[in-house]
C-alpha positions as CSV (number, residue, x, y, z in Angstrom):
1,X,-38.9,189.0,-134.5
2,X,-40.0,185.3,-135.7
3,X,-42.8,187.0,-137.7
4,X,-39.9,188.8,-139.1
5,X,-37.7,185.8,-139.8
6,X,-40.4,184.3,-141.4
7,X,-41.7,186.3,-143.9
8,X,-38.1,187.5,-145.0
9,X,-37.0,183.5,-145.3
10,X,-40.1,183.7,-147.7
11,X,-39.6,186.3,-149.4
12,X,-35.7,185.0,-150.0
13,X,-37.2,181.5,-151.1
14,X,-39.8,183.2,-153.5
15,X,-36.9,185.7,-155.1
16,X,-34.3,182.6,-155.4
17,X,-37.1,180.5,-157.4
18,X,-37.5,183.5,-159.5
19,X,-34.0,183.7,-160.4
20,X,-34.1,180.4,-161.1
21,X,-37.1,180.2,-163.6
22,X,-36.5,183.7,-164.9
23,X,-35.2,183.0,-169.1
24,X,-34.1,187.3,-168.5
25,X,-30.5,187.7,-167.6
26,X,-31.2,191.4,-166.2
27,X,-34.9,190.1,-164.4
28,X,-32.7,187.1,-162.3
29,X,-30.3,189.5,-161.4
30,X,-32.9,191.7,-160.4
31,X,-34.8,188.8,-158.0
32,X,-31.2,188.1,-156.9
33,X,-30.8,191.6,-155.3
34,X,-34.1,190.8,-153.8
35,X,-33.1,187.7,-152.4
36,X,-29.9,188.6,-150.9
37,X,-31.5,192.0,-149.4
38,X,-34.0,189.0,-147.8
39,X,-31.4,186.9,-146.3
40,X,-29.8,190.6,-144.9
41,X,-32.9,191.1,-143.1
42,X,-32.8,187.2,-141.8
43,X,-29.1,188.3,-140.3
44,X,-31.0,191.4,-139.2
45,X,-33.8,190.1,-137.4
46,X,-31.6,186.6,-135.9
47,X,-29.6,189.2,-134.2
48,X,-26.6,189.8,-136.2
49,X,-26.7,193.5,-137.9
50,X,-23.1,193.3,-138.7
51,X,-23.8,190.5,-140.7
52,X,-26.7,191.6,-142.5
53,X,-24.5,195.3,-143.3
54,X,-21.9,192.4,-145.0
55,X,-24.9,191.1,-146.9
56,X,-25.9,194.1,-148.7
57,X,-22.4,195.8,-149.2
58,X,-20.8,192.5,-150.5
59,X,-23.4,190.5,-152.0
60,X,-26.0,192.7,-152.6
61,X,-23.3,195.7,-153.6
62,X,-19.9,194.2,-154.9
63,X,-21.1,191.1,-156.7
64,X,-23.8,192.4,-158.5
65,X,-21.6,195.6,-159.7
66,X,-19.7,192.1,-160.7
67,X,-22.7,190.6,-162.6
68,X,-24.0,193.5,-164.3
69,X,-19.8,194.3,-165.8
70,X,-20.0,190.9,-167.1
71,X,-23.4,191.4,-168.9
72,X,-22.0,194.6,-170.4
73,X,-19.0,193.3,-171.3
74,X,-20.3,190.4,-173.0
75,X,-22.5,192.7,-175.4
76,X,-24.9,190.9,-177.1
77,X,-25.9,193.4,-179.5
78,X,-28.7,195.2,-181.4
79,X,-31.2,192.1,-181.3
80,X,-30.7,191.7,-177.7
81,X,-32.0,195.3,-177.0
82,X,-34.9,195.1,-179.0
83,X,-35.8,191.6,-177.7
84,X,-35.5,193.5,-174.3
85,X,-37.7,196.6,-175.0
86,X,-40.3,194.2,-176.1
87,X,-40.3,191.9,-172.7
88,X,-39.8,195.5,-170.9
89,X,-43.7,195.7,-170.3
90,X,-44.8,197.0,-166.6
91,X,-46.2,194.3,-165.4
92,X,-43.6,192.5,-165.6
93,X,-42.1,194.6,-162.7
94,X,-45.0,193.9,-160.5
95,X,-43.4,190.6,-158.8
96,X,-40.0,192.2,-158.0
97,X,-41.4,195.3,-156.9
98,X,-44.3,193.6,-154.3
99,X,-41.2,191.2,-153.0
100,X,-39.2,194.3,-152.2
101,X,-42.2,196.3,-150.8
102,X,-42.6,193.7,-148.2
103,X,-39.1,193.7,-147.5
104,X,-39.0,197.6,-146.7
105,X,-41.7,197.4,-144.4
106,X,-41.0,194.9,-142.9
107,X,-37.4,196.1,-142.4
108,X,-39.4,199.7,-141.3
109,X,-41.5,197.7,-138.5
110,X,-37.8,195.6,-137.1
111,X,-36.4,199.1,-136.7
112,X,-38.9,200.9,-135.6
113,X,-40.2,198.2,-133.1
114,X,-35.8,197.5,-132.0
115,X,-34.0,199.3,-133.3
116,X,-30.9,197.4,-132.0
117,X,-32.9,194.1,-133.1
118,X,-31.4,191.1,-131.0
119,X,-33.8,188.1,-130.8
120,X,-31.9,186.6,-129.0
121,X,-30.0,188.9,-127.2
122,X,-26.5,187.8,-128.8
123,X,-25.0,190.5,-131.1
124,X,-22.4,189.4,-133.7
125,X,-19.2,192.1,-133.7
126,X,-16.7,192.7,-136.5
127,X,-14.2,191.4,-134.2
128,X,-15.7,187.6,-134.4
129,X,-16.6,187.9,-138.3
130,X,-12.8,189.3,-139.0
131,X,-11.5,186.5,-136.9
132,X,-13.9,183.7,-138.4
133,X,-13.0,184.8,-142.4
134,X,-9.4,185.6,-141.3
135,X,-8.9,182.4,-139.3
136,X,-10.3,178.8,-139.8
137,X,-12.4,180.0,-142.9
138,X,-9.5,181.3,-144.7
139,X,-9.1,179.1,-147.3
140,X,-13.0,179.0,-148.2
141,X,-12.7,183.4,-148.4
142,X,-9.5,182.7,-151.0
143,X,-11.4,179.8,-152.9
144,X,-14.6,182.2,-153.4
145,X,-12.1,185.2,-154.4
146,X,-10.8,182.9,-157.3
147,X,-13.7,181.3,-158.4
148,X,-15.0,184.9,-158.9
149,X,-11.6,186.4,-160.6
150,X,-11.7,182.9,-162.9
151,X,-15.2,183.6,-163.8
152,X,-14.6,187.2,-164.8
153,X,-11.4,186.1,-166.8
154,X,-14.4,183.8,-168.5
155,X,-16.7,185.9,-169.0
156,X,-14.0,188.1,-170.7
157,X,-13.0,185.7,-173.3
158,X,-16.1,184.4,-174.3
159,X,-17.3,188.1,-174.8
160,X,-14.3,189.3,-176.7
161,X,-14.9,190.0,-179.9
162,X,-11.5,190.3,-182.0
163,X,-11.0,186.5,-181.3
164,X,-8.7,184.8,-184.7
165,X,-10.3,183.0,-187.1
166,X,-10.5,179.1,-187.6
167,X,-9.9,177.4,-190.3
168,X,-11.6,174.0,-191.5
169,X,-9.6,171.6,-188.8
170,X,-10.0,173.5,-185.7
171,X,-6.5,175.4,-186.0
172,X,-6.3,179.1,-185.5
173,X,-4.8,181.4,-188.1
174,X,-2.4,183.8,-187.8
């Protein structure tokens, strides 16, 4: 299981970077997924396979459907797509793709060798995560929920197109 731990923590490091240095919107969201199905399999392999379910229906689930709606809704047009079809090459699908074939097997080898995969022998129930997000970590679970409704309502605005017209000084017209 340490082997395990390991080479997903590396694989999450290596997909985070990528997101980072990626200049593709759609190619960082791609690592992304990668990344947060890495940190699953950390949860996964340290023991907690409640937490690591949470990991890939939230993050890797929920938030992205959230990501991509924002990319379609901001809708960047006819230069956009050809811009894409030209970086669209295959090879360019060779990193992601290695990244996540290393995650599958490895996630292949931690069921097949435990299939209830405790480490440490501890396993995290939905009872303690509903009364950790529900209880002292409240607050933080509301914040998140808001930042992400606020950066929707963003996103929305700037990618509106019908948006008045301003004049010469700034002001909008009516």
């Amino acid at each position: 299981m340490t082997i395990a731990f390991y080479i997903a923590a590396a694989v999450a490091v290596v997909a985070t970077a990528l997101v980072i240095i990626n200049l593709n919107v759609v190619h960082a969201l791609l690592c992304l997924v990668i990344s947060f199905l890495a940190v699953a399999i950390v949860f996964y392999a340290l023991g907690a396979p409640f937490a690591a379910a949470l990991e890939v229906i939230v993050y890797a689930g929920a938030i992205m459907v959230l990501f991509v709606f924002v990319l379609i809704m901001l809708n960047t047009g006819g230069a956009a797509i050809q811009q894409e079809r030209h970086w669209l090459t295959p090879w360019i699908w060779v990193g992601p793709v290695g990244l996540a074939a290393i995650l599958l097997g490895e996630f292949v080898y931690l069921l097949w060798r435990n299939p209830v995969a405790a480490a440490s022998g501890a396993l995290v129930e939905p009872r303690q995560v509903g009364a950790l997000l529900f209880g002292p970590y409240l607050l933080a679970v509301e914040l998140a929920s808001m930042l992400l409704l606020a950066g929707l309502v963003g996103a929305y605005h700037v990618g509106r197109t019908d948006r008045p017209a301003a004049d010469e000084r700034g002001r909008m017209e009516r």
